[in-house]
C-alpha positions as CSV (number, residue, x, y, z in Angstrom):
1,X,16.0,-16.8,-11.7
2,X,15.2,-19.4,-14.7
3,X,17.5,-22.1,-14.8
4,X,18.6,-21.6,-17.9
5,X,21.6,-20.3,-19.6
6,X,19.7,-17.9,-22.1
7,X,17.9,-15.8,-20.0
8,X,17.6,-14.7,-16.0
9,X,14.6,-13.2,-14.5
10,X,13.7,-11.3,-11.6
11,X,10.6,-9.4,-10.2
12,X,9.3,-6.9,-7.5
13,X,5.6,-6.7,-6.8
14,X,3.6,-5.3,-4.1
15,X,-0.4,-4.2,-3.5
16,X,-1.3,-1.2,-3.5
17,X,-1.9,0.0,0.0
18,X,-4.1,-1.1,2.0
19,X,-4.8,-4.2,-0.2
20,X,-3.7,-7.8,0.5
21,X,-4.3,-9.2,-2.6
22,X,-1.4,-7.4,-5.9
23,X,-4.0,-7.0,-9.3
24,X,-1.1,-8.1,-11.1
25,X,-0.8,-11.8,-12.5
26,X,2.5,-12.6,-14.0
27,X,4.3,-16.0,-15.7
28,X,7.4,-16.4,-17.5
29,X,9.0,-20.0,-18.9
30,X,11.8,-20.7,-21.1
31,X,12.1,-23.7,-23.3
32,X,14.8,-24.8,-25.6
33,X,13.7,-22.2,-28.5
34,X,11.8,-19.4,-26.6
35,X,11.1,-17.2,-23.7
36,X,7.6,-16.2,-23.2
37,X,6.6,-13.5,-20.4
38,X,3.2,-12.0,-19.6
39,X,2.2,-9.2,-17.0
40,X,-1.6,-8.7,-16.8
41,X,-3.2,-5.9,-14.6
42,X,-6.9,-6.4,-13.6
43,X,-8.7,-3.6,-13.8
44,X,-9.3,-1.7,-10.3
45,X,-7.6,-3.5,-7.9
46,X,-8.2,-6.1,-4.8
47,X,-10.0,-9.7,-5.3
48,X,-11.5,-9.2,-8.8
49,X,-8.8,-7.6,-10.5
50,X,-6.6,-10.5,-9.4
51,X,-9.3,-13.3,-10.5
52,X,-9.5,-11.4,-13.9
53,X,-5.4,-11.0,-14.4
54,X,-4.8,-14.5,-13.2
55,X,-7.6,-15.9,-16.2
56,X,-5.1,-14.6,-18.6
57,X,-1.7,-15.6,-17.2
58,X,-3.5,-19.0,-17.0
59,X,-4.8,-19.2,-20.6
60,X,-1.3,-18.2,-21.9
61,X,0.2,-21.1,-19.7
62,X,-2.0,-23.2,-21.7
63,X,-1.1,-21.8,-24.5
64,X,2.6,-20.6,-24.1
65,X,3.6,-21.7,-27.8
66,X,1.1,-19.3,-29.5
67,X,2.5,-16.5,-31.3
68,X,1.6,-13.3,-29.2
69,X,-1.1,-12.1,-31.7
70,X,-2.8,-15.7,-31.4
71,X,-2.5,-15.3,-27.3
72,X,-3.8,-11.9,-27.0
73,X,-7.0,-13.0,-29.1
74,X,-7.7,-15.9,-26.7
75,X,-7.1,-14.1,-23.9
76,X,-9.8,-11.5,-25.1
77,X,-12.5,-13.9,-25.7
78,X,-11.8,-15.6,-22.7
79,X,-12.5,-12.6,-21.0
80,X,-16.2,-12.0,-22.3
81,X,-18.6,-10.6,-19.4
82,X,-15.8,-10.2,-16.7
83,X,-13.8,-7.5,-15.5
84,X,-11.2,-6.1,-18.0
85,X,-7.9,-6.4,-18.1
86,X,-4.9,-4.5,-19.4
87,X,-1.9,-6.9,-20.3
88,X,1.8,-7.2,-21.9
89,X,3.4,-10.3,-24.0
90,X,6.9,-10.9,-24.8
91,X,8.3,-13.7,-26.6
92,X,12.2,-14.1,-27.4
93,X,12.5,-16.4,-30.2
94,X,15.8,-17.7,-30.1
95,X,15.7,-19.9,-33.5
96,X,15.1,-16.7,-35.6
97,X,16.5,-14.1,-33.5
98,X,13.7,-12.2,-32.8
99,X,11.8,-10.3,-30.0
100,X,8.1,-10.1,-30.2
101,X,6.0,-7.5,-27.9
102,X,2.5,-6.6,-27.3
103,X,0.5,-4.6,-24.9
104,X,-3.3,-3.1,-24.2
105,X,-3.1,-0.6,-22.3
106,X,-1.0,0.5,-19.1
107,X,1.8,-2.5,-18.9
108,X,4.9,-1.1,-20.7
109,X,8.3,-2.7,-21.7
110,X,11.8,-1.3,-22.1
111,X,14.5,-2.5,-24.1
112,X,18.0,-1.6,-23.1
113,X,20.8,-2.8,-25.3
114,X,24.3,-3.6,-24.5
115,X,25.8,-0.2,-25.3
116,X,23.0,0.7,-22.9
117,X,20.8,2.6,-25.4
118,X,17.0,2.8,-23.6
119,X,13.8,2.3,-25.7
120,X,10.2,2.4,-24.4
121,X,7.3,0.8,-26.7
122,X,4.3,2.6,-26.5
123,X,1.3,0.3,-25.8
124,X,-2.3,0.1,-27.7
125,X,-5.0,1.7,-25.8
126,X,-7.7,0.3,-24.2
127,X,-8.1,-3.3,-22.4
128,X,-9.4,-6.8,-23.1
129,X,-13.0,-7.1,-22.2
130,X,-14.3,-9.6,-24.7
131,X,-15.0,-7.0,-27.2
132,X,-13.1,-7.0,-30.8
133,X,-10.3,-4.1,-30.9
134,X,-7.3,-3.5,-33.4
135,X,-3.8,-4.2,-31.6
136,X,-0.1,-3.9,-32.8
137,X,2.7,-6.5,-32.5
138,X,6.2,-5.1,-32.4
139,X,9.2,-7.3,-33.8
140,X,12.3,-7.0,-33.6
141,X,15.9,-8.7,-34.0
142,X,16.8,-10.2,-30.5
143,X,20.3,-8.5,-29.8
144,X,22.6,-10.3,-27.3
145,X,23.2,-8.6,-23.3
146,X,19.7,-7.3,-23.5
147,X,18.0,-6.2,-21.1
148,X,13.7,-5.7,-21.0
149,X,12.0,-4.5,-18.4
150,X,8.3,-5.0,-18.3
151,X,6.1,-3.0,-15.5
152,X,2.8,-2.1,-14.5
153,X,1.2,1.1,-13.9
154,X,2.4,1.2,-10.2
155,X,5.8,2.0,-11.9
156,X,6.3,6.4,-12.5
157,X,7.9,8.0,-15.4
158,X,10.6,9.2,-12.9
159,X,11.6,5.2,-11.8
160,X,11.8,4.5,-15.4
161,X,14.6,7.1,-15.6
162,X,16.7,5.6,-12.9
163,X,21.0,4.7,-14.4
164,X,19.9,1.6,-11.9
165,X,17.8,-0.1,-15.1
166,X,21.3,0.1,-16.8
167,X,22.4,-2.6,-14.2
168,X,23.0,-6.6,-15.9
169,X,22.3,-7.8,-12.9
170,X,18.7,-8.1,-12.9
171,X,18.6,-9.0,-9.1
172,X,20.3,-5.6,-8.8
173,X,17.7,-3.8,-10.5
174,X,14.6,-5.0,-8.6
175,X,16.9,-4.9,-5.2
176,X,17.5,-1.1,-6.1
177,X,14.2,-0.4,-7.1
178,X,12.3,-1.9,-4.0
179,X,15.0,0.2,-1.8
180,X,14.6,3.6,-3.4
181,X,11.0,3.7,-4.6
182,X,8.0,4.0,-2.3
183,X,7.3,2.0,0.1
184,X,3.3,2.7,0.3
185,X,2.1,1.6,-3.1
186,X,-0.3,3.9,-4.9
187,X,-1.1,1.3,-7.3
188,X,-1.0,-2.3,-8.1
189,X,3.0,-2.1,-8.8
190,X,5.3,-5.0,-11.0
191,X,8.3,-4.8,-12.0
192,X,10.0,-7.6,-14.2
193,X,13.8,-7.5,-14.8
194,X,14.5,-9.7,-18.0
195,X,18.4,-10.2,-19.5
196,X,19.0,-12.4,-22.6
197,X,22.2,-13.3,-22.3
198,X,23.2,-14.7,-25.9
């Protein structure tokens, strides 16, 4: 959980079997005007995947006032001549009221409003390797009692579909999700609850 009174956080992750070392990377900090929360998946999984995830998560540390088009185009040329990585970017701007979200390829995020209305984005294809490639940013107005859940590749259609995301506890929703999903990961697998509170 963040300390603040805005927003409260929390996360499952686990390796994929066999693996001692999760391909995910992930950071989230709040400040006065804005949350800002990243999940990046290494390509492949073990050792390298985590060294490539983890170069992002700490470029947008360094960066965490960007807007998320400025941090995806760092973390792309930062990435130039190692392995690839697929990654997601949200930023709640409280000041203006707005949500911003982007994503190359396989990290998702889910809004769920207050009247608990669900909506998937669908992310850009491809990953950051270093290499130029067109991207989206999605905006949005920043609703209070949201919920967003952001997630890796380890997470199936069929969790995504669970009444337990409906939950405003976010602690409840990772709880749930770690007692009724696998237990022997077939992937890298993260799972981020996020609730803006007002």
């Amino acid at each position: 959980m963040t300390p603040s009174k805005r927003v409260e956080v929390s996360v499952f992750q686990r390796p994929k079997k066999s693996n001692y070392y999760c391909g995910d990377s992930y950071f989230y900090t709040e400040s006065e005007d804005e949350f800002v929360c990243a999940l990046a998946d290494g390509l492949g999984s073990g050792e390298f995947a985590k060294e490539s995830s983890q170069i992002v998560i700490d470029i947008i540390k360094d960066n965490v006032h960007a807007t998320v088009e400025q941090l995806v185009k760092i973390c792309n040329k930062e990435l130039s001549g190692k392995r690839g990585v697929v990654i997601g970017i949200l930023k709640l701007d409280y000041k203006a009221e707005m949500v911003s979200f982007s994503s190359i390829g396989n990290i998702g995020v889910m809004t769920i409003t207050n009247d608990q209305k669900k909506k998937r984005n669908i992310p850009n294809g491809g990953y950051l390797a270093g290499y130029q490639r067109p991207f989206k940013v999605v905006q949005q107005k920043l609703e209070p009692e949201t919920n967003f859940i952001m997630f890796s590749d380890g997470v199936t259609d069929k969790d995504l579909s669970q009444r337990y995301l409906l939950n405003q506890n976010v602690k409840d929703i990772t709880r749930t999700f770690e007692l009724v999903s696998d237990k022997v990961r077939d992937d890298d697998t993260t799972l981020i609850a996020i609730r803006y509170n007002s």
